[in-house]
C-alpha positions as CSV (number, residue, x, y, z in Angstrom):
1,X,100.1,68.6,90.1
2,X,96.8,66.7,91.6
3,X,99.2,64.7,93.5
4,X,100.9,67.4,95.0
5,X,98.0,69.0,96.1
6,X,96.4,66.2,97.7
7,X,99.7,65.8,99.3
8,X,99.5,69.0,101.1
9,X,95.8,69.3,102.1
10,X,97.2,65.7,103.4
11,X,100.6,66.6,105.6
12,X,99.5,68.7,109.0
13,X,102.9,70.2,109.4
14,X,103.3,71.2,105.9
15,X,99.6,72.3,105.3
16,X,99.5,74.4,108.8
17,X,103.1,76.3,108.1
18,X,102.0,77.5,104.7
19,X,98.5,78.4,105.6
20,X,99.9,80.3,109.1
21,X,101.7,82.5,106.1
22,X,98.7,82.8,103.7
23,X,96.7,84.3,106.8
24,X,98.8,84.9,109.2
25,X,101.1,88.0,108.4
26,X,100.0,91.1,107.2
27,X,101.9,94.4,107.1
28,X,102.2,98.4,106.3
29,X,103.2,101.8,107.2
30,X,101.3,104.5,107.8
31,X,100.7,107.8,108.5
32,X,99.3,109.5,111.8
33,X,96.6,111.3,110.2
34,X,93.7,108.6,109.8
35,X,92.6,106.6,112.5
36,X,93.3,103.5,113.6
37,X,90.5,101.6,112.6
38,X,90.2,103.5,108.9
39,X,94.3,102.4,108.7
40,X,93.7,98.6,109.2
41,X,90.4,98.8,107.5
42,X,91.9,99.9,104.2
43,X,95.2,98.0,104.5
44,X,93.8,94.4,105.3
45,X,91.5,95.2,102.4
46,X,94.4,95.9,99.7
47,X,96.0,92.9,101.5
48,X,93.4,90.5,100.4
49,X,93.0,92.3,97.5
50,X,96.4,91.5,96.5
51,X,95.8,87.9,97.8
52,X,92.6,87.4,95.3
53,X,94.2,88.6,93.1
54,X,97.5,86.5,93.1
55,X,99.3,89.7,93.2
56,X,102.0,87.5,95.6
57,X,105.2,90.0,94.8
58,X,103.4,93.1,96.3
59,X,101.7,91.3,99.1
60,X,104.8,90.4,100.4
61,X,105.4,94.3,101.2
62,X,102.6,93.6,103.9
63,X,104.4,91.2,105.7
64,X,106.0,92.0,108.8
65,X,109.6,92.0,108.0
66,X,111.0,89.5,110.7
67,X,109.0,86.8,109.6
68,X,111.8,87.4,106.7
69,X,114.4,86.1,109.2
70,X,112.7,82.8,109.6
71,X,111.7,82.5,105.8
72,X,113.2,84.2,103.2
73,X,110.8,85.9,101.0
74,X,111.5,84.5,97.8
75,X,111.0,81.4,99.1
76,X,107.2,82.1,100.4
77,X,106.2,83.9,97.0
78,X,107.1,80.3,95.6
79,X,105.4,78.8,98.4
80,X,101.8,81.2,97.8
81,X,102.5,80.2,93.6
82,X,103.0,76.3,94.7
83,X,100.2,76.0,96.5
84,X,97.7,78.0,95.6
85,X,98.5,76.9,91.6
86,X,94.8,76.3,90.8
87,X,92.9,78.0,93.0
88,X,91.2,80.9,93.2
89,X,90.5,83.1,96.5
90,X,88.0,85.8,97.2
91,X,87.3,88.0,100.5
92,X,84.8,90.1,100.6
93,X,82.1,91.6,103.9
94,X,85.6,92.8,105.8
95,X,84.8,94.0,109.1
96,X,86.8,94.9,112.1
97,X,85.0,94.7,115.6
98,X,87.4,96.5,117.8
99,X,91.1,97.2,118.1
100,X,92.9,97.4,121.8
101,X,96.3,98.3,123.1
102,X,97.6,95.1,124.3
103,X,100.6,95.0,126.4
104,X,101.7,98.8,125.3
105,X,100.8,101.5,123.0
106,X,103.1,100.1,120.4
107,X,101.0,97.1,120.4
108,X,97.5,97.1,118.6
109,X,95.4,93.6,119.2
110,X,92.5,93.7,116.3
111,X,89.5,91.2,116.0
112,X,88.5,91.0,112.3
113,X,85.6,89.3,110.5
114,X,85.6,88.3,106.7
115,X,83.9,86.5,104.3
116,X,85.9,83.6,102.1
117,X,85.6,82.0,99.2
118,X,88.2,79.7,97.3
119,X,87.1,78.0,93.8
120,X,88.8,75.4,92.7
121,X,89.9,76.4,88.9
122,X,92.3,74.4,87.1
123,X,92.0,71.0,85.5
124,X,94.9,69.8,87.7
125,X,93.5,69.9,90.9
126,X,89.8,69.6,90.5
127,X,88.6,66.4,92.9
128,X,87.0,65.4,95.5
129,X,90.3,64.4,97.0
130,X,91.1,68.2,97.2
131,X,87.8,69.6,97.9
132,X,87.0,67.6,101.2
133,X,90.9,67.6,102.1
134,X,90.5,71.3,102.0
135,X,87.0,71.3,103.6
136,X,88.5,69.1,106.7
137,X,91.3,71.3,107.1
138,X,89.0,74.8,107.5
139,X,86.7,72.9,109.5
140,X,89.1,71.8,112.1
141,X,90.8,75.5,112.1
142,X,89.5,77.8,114.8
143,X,87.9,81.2,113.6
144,X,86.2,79.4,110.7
145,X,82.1,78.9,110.6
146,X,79.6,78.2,108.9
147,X,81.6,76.5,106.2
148,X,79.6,75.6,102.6
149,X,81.2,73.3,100.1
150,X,79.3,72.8,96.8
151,X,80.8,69.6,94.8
152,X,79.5,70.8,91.7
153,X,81.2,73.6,91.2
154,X,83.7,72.6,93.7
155,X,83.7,75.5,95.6
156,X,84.3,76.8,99.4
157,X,83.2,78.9,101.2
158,X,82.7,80.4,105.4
159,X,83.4,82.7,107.4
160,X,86.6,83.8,109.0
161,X,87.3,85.3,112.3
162,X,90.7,86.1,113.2
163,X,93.3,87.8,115.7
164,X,95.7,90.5,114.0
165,X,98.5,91.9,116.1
166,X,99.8,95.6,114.6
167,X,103.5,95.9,115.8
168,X,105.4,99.5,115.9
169,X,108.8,98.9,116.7
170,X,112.2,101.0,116.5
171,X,113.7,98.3,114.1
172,X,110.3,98.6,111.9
173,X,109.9,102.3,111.8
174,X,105.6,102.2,110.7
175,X,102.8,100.0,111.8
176,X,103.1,96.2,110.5
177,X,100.4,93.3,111.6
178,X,100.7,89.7,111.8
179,X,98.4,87.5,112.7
180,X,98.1,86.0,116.5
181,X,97.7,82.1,115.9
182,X,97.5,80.7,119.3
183,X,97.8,77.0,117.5
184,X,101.2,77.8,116.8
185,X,103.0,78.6,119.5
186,X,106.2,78.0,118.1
187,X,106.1,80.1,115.8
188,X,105.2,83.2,118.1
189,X,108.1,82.5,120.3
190,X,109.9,83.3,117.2
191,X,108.8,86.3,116.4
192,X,107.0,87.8,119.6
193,X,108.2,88.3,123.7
194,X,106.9,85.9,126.1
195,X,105.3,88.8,128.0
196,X,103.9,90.1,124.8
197,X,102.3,86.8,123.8
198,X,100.4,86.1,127.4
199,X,99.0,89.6,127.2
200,X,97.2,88.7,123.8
201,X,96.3,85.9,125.4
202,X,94.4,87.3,128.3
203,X,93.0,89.5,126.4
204,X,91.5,87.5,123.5
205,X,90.6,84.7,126.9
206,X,88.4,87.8,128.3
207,X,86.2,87.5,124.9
208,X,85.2,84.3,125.3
């Protein structure tokens, strides 16, 4: 098991595509009658609820279902169970700063912030090896800060800023998110329209 973890904190490709699905897609329906922000204030929050809680089965009803044509879903619940074998996660200090139509009105752009905290748990996989593999990888990610990583207990921990995209389409009848990783663009050309994509874009190149 050790050296399968330490072979993934090790392999970029490998590393990136399962992490893009740990934090990347996120997904629901809802109903008109709430706002927007209370919707994807409540619905992130059971999503990394379900994620802390390794609850991989039901998460997977929060994923945006055409990710499901690129990976089929059993296949990432074994990939969440491989990986994160081990490990525990925690969110907490969930915050959304603002959410913006981006492109049209069936396009939500959101700017999240969140606390994180991953504890290394099992026998298995508790090194050094792992710990500064996985302390490397968060620190060369963008939207992470002020990363902490005690060796004793061999815990992480930072903060997380990221990009969620809410999608209402006629083929997804509800709201569904996924998260706007501008590191892999290949993977948006999958999913998302060109025009689409560059409108994010601009808009999360205005912020900064």
């Amino acid at each position: 098991m050790r050296q399968q973890i330490v072979r993934f904190w090790g392999l970029t490709n490998s590393r990136k595509l399962l992490f893009l699905f740990l934090f990347v897609f996120i997904t629901t329906k809802v109903s008109a009658q709430q706002s927007d922000k209370d919707i994807l204030n409540t619905k992130l929050s059971q999503y990394f609820d379900l994620l802390s809680n390794e609850n991989y089965v039901e998460m997977m009803d929060y994923v945006y279902p055409k990710v499901f044509t690129i990976v089929p879903k059993e296949e990432m619940i074994k990939a969440f169970e491989e990986v994160l074998d081990g490990m525990k996660f925690a969110f907490s200090d969930m915050e959304i700063q603002w959410i913006e139509p981006v492109f049209s009105e069936d396009f939500q752009l959101v700017k999240y912030l969140s606390r994180i905290e991953i504890v290394l748990i099992s026998e298995d996989v508790k090194s050094s090896i792992v710990l500064n593999s996985m302390a490397a990888y968060f620190e060369n990610e963008d939207g992470f800060s002020n990363l902490e990583v005690d060796t004793d207990n061999f815990k992480i921990s930072g903060n997380m800023g990221k990009y969620i995209l809410a999608i209402s389409e006629d083929e997804y009848p509800g709201w569904y998110f996924m998260e706007f990783d501008q590191d892999n663009p290949q993977l948006l050309n999958l999913l998302l329209s060109s025009d689409l994509i560059e409108s994010v874009k601009k808009r999360i190149s205005a912020e900064k």
